[in-house]
N, C-alpha and C positions, 0 to 999 in steps of 0.2 A: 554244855560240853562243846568245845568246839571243835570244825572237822581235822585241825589237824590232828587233837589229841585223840580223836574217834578213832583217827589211821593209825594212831601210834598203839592205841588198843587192840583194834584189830590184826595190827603186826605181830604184837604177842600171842594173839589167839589162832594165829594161821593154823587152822586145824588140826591137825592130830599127828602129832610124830613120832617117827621109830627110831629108837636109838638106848643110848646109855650116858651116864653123868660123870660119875665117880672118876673123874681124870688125873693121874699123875703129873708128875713136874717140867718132863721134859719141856724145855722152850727153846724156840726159832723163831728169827725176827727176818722179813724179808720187807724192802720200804719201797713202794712202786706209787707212781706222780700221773696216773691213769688212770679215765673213768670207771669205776667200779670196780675197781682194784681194793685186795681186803690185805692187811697186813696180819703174816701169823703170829702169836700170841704166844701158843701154847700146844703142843705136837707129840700127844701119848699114847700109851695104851689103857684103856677102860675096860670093862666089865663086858666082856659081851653078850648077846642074845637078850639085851632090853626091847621086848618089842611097841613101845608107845613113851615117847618121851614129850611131855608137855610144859612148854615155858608157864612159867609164873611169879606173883609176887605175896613171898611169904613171908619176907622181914618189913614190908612197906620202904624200901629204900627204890632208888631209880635203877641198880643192876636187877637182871633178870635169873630168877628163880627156877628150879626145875622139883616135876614130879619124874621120875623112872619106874618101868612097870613092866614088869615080866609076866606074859599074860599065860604063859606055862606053869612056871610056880608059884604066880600072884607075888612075888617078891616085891615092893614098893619101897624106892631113895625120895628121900625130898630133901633137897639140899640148897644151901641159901650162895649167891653170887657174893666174893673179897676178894675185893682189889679190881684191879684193871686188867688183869693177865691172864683172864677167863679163870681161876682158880672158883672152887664150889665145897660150903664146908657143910658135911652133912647134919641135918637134926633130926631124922628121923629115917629110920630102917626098920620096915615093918611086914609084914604079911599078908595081902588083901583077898581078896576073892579073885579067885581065876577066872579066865575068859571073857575079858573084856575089851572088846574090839574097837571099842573108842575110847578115849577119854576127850572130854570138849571142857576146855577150861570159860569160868563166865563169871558173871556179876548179879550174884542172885539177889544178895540182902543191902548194897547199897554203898557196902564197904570198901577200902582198896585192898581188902586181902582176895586172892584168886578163888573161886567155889567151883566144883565141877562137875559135872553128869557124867557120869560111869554108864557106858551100855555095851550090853550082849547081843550081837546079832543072832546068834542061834536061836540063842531062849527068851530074848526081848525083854530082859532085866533091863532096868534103868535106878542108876540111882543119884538123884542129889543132893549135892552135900555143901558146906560152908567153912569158908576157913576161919579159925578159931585160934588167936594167938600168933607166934611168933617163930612157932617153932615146927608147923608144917598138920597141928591136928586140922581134921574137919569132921562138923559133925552131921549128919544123915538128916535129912528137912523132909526128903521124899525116898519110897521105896518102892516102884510098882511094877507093873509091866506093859511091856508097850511091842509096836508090831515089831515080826520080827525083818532080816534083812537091810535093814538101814545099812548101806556102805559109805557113806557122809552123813556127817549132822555139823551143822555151821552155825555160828554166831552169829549176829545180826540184826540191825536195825529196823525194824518194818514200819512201825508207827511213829517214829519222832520223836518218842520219850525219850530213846536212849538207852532203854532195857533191853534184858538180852533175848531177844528172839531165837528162833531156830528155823532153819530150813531144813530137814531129812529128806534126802535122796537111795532110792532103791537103784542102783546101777541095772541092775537086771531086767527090773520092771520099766521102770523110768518113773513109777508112781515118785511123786513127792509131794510134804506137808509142808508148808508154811503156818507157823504159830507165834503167838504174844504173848509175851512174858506177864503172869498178872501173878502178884502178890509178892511176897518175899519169901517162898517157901518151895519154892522151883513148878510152881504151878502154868502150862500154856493153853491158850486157847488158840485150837483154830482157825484161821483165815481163809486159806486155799487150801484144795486139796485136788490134785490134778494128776496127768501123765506127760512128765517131760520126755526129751527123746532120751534114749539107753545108751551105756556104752561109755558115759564121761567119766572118767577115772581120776577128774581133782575139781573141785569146785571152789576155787578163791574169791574169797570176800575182797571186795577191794574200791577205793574213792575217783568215779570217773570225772559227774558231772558237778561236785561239788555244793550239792543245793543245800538250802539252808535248813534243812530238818534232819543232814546227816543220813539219809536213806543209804544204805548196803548196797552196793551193783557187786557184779559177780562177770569173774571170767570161767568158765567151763572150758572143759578141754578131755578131748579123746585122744587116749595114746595111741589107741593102735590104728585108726585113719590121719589123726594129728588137726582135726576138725576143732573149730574154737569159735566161742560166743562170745563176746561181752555186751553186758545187759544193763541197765540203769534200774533202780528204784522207782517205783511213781505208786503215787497213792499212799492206805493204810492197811493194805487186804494184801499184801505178797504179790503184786504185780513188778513187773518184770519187762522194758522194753528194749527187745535188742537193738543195737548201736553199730555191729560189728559182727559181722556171719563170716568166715575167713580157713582158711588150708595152713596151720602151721606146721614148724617139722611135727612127724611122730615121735613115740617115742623117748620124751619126757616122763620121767618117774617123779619129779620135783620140779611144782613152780610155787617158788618164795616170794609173798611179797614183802616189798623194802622200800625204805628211803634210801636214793641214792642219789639225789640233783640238790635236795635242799629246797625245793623249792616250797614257796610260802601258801600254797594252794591245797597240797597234799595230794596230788594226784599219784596214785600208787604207781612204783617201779616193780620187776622183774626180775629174780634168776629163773633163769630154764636148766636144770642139768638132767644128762641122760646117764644114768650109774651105769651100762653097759658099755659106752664107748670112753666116757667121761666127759663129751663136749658140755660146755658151759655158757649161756647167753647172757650177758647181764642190759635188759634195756629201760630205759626213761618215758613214764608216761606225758604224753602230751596232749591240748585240748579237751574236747569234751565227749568224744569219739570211738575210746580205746585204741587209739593210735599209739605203738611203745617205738622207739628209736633206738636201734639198738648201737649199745658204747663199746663193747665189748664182747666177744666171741672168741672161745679159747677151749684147750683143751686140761681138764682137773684130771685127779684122781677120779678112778674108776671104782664102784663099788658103794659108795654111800649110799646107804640106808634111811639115812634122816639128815636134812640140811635145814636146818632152825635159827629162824629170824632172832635175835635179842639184842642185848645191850649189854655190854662187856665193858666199855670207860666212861660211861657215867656222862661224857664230855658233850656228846655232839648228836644232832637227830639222824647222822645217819648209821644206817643198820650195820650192824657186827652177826655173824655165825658162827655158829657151833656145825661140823659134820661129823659125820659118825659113820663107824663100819660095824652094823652086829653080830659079822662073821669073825673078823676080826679082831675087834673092840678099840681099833684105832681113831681118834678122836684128835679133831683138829677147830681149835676154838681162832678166830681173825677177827680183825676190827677193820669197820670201811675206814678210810681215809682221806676219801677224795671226793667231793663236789661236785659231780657234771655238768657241763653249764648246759642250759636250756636249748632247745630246740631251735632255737633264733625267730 
């Protein structure tokens, strides 16, 4: 697997989203010739109060797949991406178990269909499952339980297979696991088992230093000091070396990563947005460093809930969004269109 497709996986898997699917017709086209600039698609109202919305792929085509999950009434959409216009046709409306405070979309059995771990942070349920056909089943591989509190669980490269690893973070404690994926049945062993520092409020996966076994680095980020890591991969035990100790704003409730330069390395891009003010960063990673260049700083809507990396035209590697309001159910699907050139 190479590392660019690694990134393009990992774009999809950007951790766990809040949101909803089911979008109606409205559209508005806005067409801007600036770096990081997204053209709107598709400008509705959806379903509100989905709280975990997870890209996927259920039809095995290159548009991006959604599960939606209401972790109140367990209600669950899984609905497949047609067309180019962000439209989503559903194939499955169903009923799940409630209170599931994650879902982490992964690659249990080998397949390109998306399989998921389901987890309870109260109760410390986990369950995972496989996707099964075309039409959005999956079926249960593992059912157990596990500790409780996890506020992250990440996807992730550890050993260079390629499998889906996991890192769980306790935000409270700062305790966290590093494990490896072994078997096809959602089984990990682990590797580290440690106390990070407390208080990080998103942990993105993402491609710093390019090496050639594909290793996971990770930018960490504290909202409410606005404190940020970035960290490289080394070894096959969950090590971690930081690159990058740094003060950025606080105050971020979403960082996405994206392709937004094109460039042929894969070095992961940036949105920052704050749902309270609505500011928006969109920056270019460069080097080997966690160095981001920022193209673009503006001000969005205020309010989203969920801003979800996927792929709406099929066309180009770079990233298109889905945003979403769960108070409101407004739902705004864009396509990038722009290229940023490199760093010089």
């Amino acid at each position: 697997m190479t590392i660019a497709v690694r990134i393009q996986r990992l774009v999809r898997q950007a951790a766990v989203m809040t949101g909803a699917v089911s979008i109606a017709a409205a559209t508005t086209a806005f067409i801007y010739a600036a770096p990081g600039d997204q053209t709107i698609v598709k400008d509705s109202v959806a379903a509100a109060g989905w709280t975990l919305i997870v890209p996927a792929n259920v039809d095995g085509n290159a548009l991006t797949d959604y599960l939606s999950y209401n972790a109140t009434t367990g209600r669950a959409i899984v609905s497949v991406g047609v067309g180019h216009s962000g439209e989503q046709r559903i194939v499955k409306d169903s009923m799940a178990a409630v209170g599931w405070t994650l879902i982490v979309p992964l690659n249990v059995d080998g397949d390109d269909l998306t399989d998921y771990l389901s987890y309870n942070a109260t109760t410390g349920r986990a369950i995972v499952s496989v996707g099964v056909g075309h039409s959005g089943e999956q079926k249960i591989v593992k059912d157990s339980m596990a500790a409780t509190g996890w506020t992250a669980i990440v996807p992730l490269n550890v050993d260079g297979t390629g499998g889906d690893d996991l890192l769980s973070y306790n935000a409270a404690t700062g305790r966290a696991i590093v494990s490896v994926a072994v078997g096809d049945k959602g089984d990990q062993r682990i590797v580290k088992d440690y106390v990070a520092a407390q208080g990080w409020t998103a942990i993105v996966p993402i491609n710093v230093d390019n090496d050639a076994a594909a290793r996971t680095d990770f930018i960490s980020y504290n909202a409410r000091t606005g404190r940020a890591i970035v960290s490289i991969g080394i070894g096959d035990v969950g090590d971690q070396r930081i690159v990058k100790d740094y003060m950025a704003a606080p105050g971020w409730t979403a960082i996405v990563p994206m392709n937004v330069d094109c460039d042929p390395g894969g070095v992961t891009d940036f949105l920052s947005y704050n749902s309270t003010t609505g500011r928006a960063i969109v920056s270019v990673g460069f080097g080997s460093s966690g160095e981001q260049r920022i193209v673009k700083d503006y001000v969005a809507a205020n309010g989203w809930t969920s801003v979800v990396p996927m792929n709406v035209d099929g066309q180009d590697a770079v990233t298109d969004l889905l945003s979403y309001n769960r108070r409101t159910g407004r739902a705004i699907v864009s396509t990038g269109e722009y290229c940023a050139p490199g760093p010089g």
